[in-house]
C-alpha positions in Angstrom: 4.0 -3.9 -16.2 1.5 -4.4 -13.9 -2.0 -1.4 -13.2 -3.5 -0.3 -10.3 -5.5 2.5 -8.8 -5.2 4.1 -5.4 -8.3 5.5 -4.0 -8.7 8.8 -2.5 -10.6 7.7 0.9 -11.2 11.0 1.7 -14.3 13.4 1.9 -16.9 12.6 -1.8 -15.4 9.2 -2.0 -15.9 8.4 0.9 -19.5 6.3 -0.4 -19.7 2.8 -0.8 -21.2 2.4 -3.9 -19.2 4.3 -5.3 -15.9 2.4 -3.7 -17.3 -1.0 -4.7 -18.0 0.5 -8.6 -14.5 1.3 -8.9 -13.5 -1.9 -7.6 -15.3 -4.1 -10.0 -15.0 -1.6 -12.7 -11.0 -1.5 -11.9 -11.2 -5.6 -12.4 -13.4 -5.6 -15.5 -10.5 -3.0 -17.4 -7.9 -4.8 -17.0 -6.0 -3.4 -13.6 -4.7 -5.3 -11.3 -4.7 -3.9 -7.8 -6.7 -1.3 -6.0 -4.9 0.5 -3.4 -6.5 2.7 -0.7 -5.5 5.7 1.7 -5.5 4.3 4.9 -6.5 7.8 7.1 -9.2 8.5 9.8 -8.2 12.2 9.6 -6.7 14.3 6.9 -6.3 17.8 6.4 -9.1 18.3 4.0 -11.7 16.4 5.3 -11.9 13.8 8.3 -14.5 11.6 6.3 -12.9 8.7 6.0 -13.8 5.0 5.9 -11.2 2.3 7.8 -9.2 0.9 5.1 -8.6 -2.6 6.2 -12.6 -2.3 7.4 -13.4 -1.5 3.6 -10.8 -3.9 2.0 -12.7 -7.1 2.7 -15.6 -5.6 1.7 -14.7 -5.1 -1.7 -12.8 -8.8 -1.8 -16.2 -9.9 -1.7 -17.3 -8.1 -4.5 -14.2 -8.8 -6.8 -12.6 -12.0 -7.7 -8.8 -11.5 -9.2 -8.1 -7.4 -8.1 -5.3 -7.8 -5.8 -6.1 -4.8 -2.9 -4.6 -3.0 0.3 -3.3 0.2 1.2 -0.9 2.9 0.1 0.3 3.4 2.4 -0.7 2.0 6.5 1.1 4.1 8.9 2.5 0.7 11.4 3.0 3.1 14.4 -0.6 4.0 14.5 -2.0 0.2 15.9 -0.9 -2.6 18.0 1.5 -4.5 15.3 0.0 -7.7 16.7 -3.7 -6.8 16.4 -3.0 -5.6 13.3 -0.9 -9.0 12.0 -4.4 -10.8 12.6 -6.2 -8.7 11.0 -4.3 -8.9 7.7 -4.0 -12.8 7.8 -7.8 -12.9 8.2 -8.2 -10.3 5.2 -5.7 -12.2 3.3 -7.8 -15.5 4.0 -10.8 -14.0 3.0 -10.2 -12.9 0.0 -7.8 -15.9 -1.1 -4.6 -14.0 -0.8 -5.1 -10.8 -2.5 -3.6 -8.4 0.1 -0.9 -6.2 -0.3 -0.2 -4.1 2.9 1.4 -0.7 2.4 3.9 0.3 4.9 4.9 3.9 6.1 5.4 5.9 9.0 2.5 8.2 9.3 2.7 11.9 8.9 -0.4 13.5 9.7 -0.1 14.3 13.8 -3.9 15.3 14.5 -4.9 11.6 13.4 -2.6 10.4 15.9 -3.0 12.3 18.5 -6.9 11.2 18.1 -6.7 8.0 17.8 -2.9 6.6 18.6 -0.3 8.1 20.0 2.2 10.5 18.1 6.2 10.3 18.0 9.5 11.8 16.6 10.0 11.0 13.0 12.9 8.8 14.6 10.6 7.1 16.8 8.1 6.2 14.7 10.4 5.1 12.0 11.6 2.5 15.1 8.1 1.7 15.6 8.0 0.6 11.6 10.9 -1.7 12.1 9.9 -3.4 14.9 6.2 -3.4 14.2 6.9 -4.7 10.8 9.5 -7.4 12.5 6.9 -8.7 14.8 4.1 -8.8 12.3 6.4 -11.4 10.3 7.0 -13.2 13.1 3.3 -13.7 13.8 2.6 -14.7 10.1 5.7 -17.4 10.1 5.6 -18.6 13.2 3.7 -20.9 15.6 4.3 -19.1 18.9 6.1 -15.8 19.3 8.0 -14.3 22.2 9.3 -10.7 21.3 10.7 -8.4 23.5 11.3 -4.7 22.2 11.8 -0.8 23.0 8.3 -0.2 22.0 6.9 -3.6 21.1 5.9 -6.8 23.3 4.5 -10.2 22.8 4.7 -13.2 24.9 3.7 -17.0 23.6 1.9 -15.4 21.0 0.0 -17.5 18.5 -1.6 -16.3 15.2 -3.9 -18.9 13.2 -4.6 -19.1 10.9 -1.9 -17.9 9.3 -1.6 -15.7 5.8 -2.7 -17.6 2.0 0.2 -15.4 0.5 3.8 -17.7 2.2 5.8 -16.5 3.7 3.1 -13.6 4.2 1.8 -10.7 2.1 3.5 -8.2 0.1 5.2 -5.3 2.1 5.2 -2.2 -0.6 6.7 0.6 1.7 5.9 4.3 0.8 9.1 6.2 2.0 12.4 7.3 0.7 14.0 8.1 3.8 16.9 5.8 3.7 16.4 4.2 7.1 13.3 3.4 5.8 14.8 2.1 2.4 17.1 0.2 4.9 13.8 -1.2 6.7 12.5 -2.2 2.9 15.2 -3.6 2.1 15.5 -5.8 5.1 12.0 -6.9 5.8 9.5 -5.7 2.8 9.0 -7.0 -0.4 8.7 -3.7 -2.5 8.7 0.0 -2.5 5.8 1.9 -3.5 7.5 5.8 -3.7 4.9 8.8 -4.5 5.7 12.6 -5.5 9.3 12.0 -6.6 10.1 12.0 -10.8 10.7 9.0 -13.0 14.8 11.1 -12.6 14.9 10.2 -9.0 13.2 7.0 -9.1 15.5 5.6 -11.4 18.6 7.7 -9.0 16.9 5.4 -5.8 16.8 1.7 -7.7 20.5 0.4 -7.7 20.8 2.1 -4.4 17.8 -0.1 -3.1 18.7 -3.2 -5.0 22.0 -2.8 -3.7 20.7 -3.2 -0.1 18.1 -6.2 -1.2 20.8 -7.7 -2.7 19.5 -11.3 -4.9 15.9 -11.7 -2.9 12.8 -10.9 -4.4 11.8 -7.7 -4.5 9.0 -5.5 -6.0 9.3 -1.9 -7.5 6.2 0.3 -7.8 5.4 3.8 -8.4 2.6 5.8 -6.9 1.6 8.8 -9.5 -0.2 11.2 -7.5 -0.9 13.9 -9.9 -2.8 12.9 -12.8 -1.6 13.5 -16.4 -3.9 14.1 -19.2 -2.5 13.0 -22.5 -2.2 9.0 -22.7 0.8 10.1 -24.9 2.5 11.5 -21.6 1.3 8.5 -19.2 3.2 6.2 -22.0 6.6 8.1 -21.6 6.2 8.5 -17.8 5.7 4.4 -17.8 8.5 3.6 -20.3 11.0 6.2 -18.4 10.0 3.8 -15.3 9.7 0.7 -17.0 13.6 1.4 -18.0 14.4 2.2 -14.6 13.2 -0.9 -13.3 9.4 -0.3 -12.0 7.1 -3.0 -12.5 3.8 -1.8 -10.8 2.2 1.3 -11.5 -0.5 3.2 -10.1 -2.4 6.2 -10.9 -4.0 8.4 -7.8 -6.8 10.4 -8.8 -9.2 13.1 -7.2 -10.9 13.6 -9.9 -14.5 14.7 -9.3 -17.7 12.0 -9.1 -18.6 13.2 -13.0 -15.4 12.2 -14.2 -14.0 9.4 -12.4 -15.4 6.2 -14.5 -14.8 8.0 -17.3 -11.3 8.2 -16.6 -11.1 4.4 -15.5 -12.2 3.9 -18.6 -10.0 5.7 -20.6 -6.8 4.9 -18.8 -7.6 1.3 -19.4 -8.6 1.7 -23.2 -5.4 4.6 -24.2 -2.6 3.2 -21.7 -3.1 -0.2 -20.3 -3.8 -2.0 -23.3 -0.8 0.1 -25.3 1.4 -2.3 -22.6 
């Protein structure tokens, strides 16, 4: 079982100290990814930092902690844009990436700074973003022609560390987007469902995947108190088939490293 943290980039946290603490602190306890909300407006606060601006900033100040997002909505850039900017954050930081993939579900942000869509739509968008984007990191010159998407004798270099490219966790359990995963990602990072239907989603997923490579996570998004109650959670999962595991806390500036701390001292090293 492998740890990680997803951080609430959002409002208080928003602070880079702070950030950068809980990345080194996250590497010096023994987790092994960070993961962070990758917003520039959410319903409780529109304080935010750009993920994937922040991301190589904390590669520099770690030297193992694998870190990306959880999740990046794909409709919300240009897929190609964005394809370059992951290769050069993967390059960076010696290919510790791990890109998040999801839809996006928070219309102000959008209608800000992208351009909203149906559900339907933007779950199109995903797949053909997320097909062109692995174009760009496999091949040397890419002509792509779709409904929302074009490219024409386009060349990205230097390509992605991680080969074929970096890990594609996506956040969804929609099945046309556990059709998408299973397809073109390389894992599936679900939030606010139980270890019940997370274990109910696996064989459906592997089913799809069929004998490639592919990663199970979980994203816990309400925080437990007793290490007695993250062990059960864990093993229920762990039985089920997760192998990554992330806890996603708000917990207040006071609290926070104490909690690192303790989750890595009561849980982590229990595994």
């Amino acid at each position: 079982m492998k740890f990680g943290i997803v951080y609430p980039n959002s409002g208080e946290h928003v602070e880079r100290d702070r950030v950068v603490k809980t990345a080194v602190a996250a590497e010096e306890n023994g987790f092994d990814f960070m993961l962070t909300w990758d917003h520039y407006m959410l319903p409780g606060s529109s304080t935010t930092f750009d993920a994937w601006a922040l991301i190589p900033y904390l590669a520099a100040s770690t030297s193992r902690l694998r870190l990306g997002t959880c999740v990046s909505p794909i409709p919300f850039r240009p897929p190609q844009q964005f394809a370059k900017v992951i290769a050069t954050i993967d390059q960076l930081s010696d290919g510790r990436v791990i890109v998040g993939v999801g839809a996006g579900w928070h219309r102000p942000e959008f209608d800000g700074f992208s351009e909203w869509a149906d559900d339907r739509t933007r779950v199109s968008k995903v797949e053909e973003g997320v097909e062109l984007m692995t174009r760009l990191w496999t091949e040397d010159r890419v002509d792509y022609k779709g409904k929302y998407y074009r490219a024409t004798g386009a060349m990205l270099e230097p390509k992605t560390v991680q080969r074929p490219y970096p890990d594609l966790w996506f956040g969804s359990t929609g099945r046309k987007m556990l059709r998408i995963a299973a397809r073109l990602g390389t894992g599936w990072i679900p939030t606010l469902i139980s270890a019940e239907e997370y274990a109910a989603l696996v064989p459906v997923i592997r089913s799809m995947v069929g004998a490639r490579k592919f990663s199970y996570c979980y994203d816990l998004y309400n925080p437990l108190h007793k290490a007695e109650e993250y062990s059960s959670l864990i093993e229920n999962l762990r039985a089920a088939g997760c192998e990554f595991f992330a806890v996603n806390w708000k917990y207040t500036r006071e609290e926070w490293f104490d909690r690192l701390e303790w989750f890595s001292k009561e849980v982590i090293r229990s595994f």
